[in-house]
C-alpha positions as CSV (number, residue, x, y, z in Angstrom):
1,X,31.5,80.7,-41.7
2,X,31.3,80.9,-38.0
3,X,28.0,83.4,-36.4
4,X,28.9,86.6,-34.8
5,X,27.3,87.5,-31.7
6,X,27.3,90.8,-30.3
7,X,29.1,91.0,-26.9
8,X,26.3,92.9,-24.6
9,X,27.3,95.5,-22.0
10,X,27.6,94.6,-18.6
11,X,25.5,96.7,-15.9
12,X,24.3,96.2,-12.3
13,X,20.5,97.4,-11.4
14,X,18.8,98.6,-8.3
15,X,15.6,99.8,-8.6
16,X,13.4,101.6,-6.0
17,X,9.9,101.3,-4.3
18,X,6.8,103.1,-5.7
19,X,3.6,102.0,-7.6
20,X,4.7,104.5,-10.5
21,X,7.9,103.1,-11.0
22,X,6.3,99.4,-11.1
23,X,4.4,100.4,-13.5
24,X,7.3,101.2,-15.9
25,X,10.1,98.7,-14.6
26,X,9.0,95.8,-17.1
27,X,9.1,97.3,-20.0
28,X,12.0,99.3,-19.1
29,X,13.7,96.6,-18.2
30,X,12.8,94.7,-21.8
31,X,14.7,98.0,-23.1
32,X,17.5,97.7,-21.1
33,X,17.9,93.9,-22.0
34,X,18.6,94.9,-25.9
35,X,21.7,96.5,-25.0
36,X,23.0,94.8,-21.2
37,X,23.7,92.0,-19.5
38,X,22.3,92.2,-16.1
39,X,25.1,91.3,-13.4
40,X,23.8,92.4,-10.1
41,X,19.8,93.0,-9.7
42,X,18.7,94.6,-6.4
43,X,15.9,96.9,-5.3
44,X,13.1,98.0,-2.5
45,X,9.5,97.2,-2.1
46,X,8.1,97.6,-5.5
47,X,12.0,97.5,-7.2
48,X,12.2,94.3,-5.2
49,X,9.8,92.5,-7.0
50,X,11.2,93.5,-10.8
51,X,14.4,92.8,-9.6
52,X,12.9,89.2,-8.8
53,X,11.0,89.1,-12.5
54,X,14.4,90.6,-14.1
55,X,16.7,88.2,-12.9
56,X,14.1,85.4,-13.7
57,X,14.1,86.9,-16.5
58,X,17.8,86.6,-16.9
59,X,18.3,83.0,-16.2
60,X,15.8,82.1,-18.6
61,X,17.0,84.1,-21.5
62,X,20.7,82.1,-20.9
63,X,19.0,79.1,-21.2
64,X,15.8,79.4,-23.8
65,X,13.7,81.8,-25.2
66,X,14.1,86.0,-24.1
67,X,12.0,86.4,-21.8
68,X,12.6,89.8,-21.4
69,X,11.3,90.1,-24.8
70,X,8.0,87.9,-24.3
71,X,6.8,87.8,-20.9
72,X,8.8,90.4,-19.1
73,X,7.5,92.9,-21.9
74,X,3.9,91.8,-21.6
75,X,3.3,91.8,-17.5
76,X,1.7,95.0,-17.1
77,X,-1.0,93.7,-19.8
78,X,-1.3,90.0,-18.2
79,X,-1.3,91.4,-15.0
80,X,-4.1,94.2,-15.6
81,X,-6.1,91.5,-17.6
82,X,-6.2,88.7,-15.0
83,X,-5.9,88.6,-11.1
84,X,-4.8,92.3,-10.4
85,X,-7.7,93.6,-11.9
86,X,-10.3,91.4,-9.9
87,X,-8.5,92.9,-6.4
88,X,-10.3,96.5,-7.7
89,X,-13.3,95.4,-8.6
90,X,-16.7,96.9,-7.3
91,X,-18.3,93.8,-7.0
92,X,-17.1,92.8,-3.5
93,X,-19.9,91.2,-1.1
94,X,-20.0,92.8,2.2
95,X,-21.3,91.1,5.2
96,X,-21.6,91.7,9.1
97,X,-18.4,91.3,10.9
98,X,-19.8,89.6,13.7
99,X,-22.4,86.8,13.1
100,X,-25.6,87.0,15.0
101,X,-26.7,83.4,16.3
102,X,-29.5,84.9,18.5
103,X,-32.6,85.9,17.6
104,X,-33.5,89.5,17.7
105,X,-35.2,89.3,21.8
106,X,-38.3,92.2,22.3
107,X,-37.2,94.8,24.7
108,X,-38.3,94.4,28.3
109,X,-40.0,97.4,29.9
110,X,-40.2,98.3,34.1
């Protein structure tokens, strides 16, 4: 007997700027994914960029694994647990702007 697939909706997404709504886009997105298939993806500064990771997102699931599922679902952990976290950190080194080359000369009095 033949498999049955479920036919997924059809939907276009644009998504805006903002860091609040970057922080909820992946997983939102992974949500969304359970029910649609993603036609046209768009968005603006933040949206931009999840619109860049959905449609990744999308090629990949047509051909392998769902991403949306794995990594598109996971990014907000990955991303707080390796490099974005290390941009915030309180350990930067701070040093003069300008380099001195001279030596420090005593001050001449008249």
């Amino acid at each position: 007997m033949p498999e049955i697939t479920a036919i997924k909706l059809q939907c276009d997404l644009v998504m805006r700027g903002g860091i609040a709504s970057g922080l909820v886009y992946p997983r939102a997105i992974a949500k969304l994914a359970e029910i649609y298939d993603f036609r046209s993806i768009g968005g603006t500064s933040v949206g931009a960029i999840a619109a860049t990771g959905t449609s990744a997102a999308a090629l990949g699931s047509k051909t392998g694994p769902d991403h949306f599922q794995t990594r598109l679902k996971r990014l907000p952990e990955e991303l707080s647990q390796g490099c974005l976290s290390s941009l915030f950190s309180h350990r930067w080194t701070h040093r003069p702007k300008f380099p001195t080359t001279a030596k420090r000369r005593p001050s001449l009095r008249f």
